[in-house]
Steps between C-alpha positions, in 0.01 A plus 500: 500500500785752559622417215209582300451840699867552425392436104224739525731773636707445186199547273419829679850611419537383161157627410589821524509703200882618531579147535259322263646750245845386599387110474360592162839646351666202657299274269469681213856561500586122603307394200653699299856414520374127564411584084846629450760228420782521708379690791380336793351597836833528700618727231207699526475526886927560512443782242245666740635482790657854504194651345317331811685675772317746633185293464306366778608124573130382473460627186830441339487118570130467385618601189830319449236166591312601226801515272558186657147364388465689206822376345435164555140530304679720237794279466313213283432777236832468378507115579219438270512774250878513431645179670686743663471395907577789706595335821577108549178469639292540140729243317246222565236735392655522164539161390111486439382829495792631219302154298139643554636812421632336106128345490328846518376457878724744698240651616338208692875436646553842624092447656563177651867642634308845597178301705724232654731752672217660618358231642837323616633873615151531732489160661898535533433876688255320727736246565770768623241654703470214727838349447734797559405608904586082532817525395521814750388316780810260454774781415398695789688175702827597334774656705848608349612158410172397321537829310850434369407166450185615276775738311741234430156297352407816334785544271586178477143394317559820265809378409426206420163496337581823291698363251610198324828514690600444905859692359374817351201524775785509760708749286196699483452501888831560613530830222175588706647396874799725413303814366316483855869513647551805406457818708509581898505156708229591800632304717871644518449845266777371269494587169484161296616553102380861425817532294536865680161605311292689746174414328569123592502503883090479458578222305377427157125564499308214392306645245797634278609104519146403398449705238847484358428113489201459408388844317865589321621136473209337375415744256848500335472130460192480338597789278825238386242248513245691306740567178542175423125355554211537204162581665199374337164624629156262454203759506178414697237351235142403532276461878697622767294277763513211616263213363283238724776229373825744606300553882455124498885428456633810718321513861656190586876597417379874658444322841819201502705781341372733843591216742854443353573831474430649830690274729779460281532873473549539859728212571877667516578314242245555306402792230267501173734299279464148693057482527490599161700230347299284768179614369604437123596170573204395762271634214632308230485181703145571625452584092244278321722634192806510627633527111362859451768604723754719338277547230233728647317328809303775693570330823883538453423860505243526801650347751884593498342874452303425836834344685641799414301742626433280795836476571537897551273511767692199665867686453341824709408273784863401649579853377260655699505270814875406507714735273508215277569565112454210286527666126697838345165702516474420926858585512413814403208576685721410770752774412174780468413364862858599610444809303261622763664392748292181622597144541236240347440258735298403809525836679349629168170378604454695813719823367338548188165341491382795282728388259491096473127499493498792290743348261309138532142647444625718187626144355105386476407849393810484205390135377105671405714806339708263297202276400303841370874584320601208374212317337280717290852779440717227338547660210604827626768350660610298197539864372823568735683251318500784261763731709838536343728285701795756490239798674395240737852384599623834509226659647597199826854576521461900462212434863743288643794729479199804604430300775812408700656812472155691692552227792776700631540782214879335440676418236656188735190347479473480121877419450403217715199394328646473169786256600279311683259495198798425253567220758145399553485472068869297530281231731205454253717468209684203698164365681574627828170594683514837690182430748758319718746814466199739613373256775886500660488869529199542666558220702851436619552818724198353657643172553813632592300696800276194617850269491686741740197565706465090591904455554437792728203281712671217461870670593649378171404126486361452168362177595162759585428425111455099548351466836178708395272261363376757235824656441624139431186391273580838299860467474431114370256604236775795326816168530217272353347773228911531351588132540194353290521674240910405453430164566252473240651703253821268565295178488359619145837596397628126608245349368516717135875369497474111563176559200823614309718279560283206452391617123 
């Protein structure tokens, strides 16, 4: 019951019209550069977060979780229309939905992608609702050495589910560990690696790093990327609705595609890119044409679209309760939440209410905004495809430059963010993900703090960390998330070699 009067607090606040305007920018926008191949939400929300500074918390995170939202209903535009993904999340969605796209029925893919993320994105919302003050209710249990334990999971799981390799995950975190490094050390007021530049012993502000990465960085790659790729668009033909035979084959895939996204998405090591290969391969099992596959099926479409929007709901929940970021976009949102100058996490709960509930209520209010943008306006957003990509690329870096220099009007800042961003472009073109890089900033000072504050209790016996049962169970999960992945990669690898051999 609380947590339903907590809920309805959250729709006062997000009902109001200065935030309900801010919600509706949020999603509008998100669509948007969902539509836009190569930008994705934590691009989006990175590039804002300067803009977004003198904004009121509230409504500055209701409308980076629409970009959130929005972006993930936008992003199967591009999947389906261009078999252009723009995040790892929508390459399921294009196997099929690029195929009904050849056979003149786009328009039913983007409808079935547009209804079942409203419908997965809704039930998902309702499952953070009730799911998020749980996970509360446990954290509030931790002490120091449950919180560096929780840390150590923390970047361990986004360095080792963010990418195809344990290697460049770590290289990612430790570039990010030793950016936090830098600056004033609280504890002793040393100067650690400011290089004698005044405008370091602050440290490096998060969101020059962030949008140096993931605004500068990304952009330059996909302009490299962009001159060598052919784009070929499939215009929207015929009925734009769905038929009694397409609703017949989707609300099935809508629901399974809700219940594997959801959980998975707020696992630590979960994210959008694991339920929605689940999804494609649950529905082509559960297929009574399991050959259509590849070729067009409508349920290959509906339910990886609703794991993925599912999925976004689940990655706010460990966000929001524990300071947990499972994917690049949370990492961000994690960086805007250190931006004002609040720490996600249990305390959250009772500190903020205003803004949790605020932020969780504007989610259900987003998912009807999205539904009224997305289905019947299709075509309007097809239209965006139209932009020149050199204004639109451009018109990023020129913000981004705008951006970090009004954070603290100098020119440090943006000297900084454009090695970081040549950098951050460097680790895309070798396959290095930067979510891990972003997640050690934010994180490791904080780790560093909650490690010194248990030797302290314990009066520098760090055998604290393995006689707390949760402390232990947490530190066993990170040693178990890096070691099963090697093994299995090196089993594979064996395996791939006596196959060899033997032929």
């Amino acid at each position: 019951m609380d947590t339903l009067a907590a809920l309805f607090h959250g729709f006062a606040v997000a009902a109001t019209p200065y935030n309900l305007f801010w919600s509706l920018v949020g999603v509008t926008l998100g669509t948007a550069i969902g539509v836009l191949p190569g930008i994705g939400p934590a691009l989006t929300v990175a590039l804002l977060l300067p803009v977004t500074y003198g904004m009121e918390p509230t409504s500055a995170f209701i409308m980076f979780a629409g970009i959130y939202y929005g972006a993930m209903y936008g992003g199967s535009t591009t999947s389906i229309l261009l078999n252009t993904p723009g995040e790892s999340a929508s390459i399921v969605t294009a196997l099929d939905g690029h195929a009904m796209a050849r056979k003149g029925r786009g328009a039913q893919a983007l409808a079935t992608a547009a209804i079942g993320s409203f419908v997965a994105g809704t039930i998902a919302t309702i499952a953070l609702t009730f799911v998020a003050p749980l996970m509360v209710k446990i954290a509030l249990l931790f002490g120091p050495t449950e919180y560096f334990a929780l840390m150590v999971l923390a970047l361990t799981t986004v360095t080792a589910v963010l990418g195809d390799s344990l290697s460049r995950g770590l290289a990612s975190l430790l570039f990010g560990l030793a950016l936090g490094l830098v600056g004033i050390d609280l504890q002793t007021g040393q100067a650690r690696f400011t290089l004698g530049i005044s405008e370091l012993l602050d440290g490096i502000d998060v969101v020059v790093v962030a949008v140096g990465l993931f605004a500068v960085g990304e952009t330059l790659f996909t302009v490299a990327r962009h001159c060598f790729e052919t784009e070929e668009l499939y215009q929207l033909k015929g009925s734009k609705w769905l038929s009694r035979e397409d609703w017949r084959r989707s609300w099935k895939p809508w629901l399974r595609g809700t219940a594997l996204g959801f959980p998975i998405g707020a696992l630590p090591a979960g994210g959008s890119e694991i339920p929605t290969f689940l999804s494609y391969l649950t529905e082509k099992r559960l297929s009574k044409n399991p050959e259509e596959f590849g070729h067009g099926a409508i349920e290959a479409v509906a339910g990886p679209e609703a794991a993925n929007n599912a999925s976004a709901a689940g990655v706010l929940a460990p966000l929001l309760a524990l300071g947990l970021p499972t994917s690049a976009t949370a990492a961000i949102m994690l960086a805007a939440f250190q931006q004002y100058g609040i720490q996600p996490g249990p305390l959250l709960f009772d500190n903020n209410p205003e803004l949790v509930w605020g932020l969780i209520a504007s989610l259900y209010i987003g998912n009807v905004m999205l539904l009224l943008l997305n289905l019947p306006l299709a075509g309007v957003w097809v239209k965006l495809l139209a932009i020149p990509r050199p204004w639109l690329y451009s018109g990023i870096l020129l913000f981004a430059t705008m951006g970090a220099y009004t954070l603290n009007n100098n020119i440090v800042d943006v000297a900084l963010l454009w090695i970081i961003g040549v950098i951050g472009f460097g680790m895309r073109v070798f396959n290095v993900p930067v979510a891990p890089c972003i997640v050690g900033l934010i994180l490791g000072p904080l780790a560093e703090q909650q490690f010194r504050r248990a030797l302290t209790i314990s009066q520098g016996d760090a055998s604290i960390f393995f006689t707390h049962p949760i402390s232990l169970a947490l530190i066993v999960i990170a040693v178990t998330l890096v070691l099963v992945p090697t093994l299995l990669r090196w089993r594979a690898a064996r395996l791939a070699s006596e196959a060899a051999n033997q032929a």
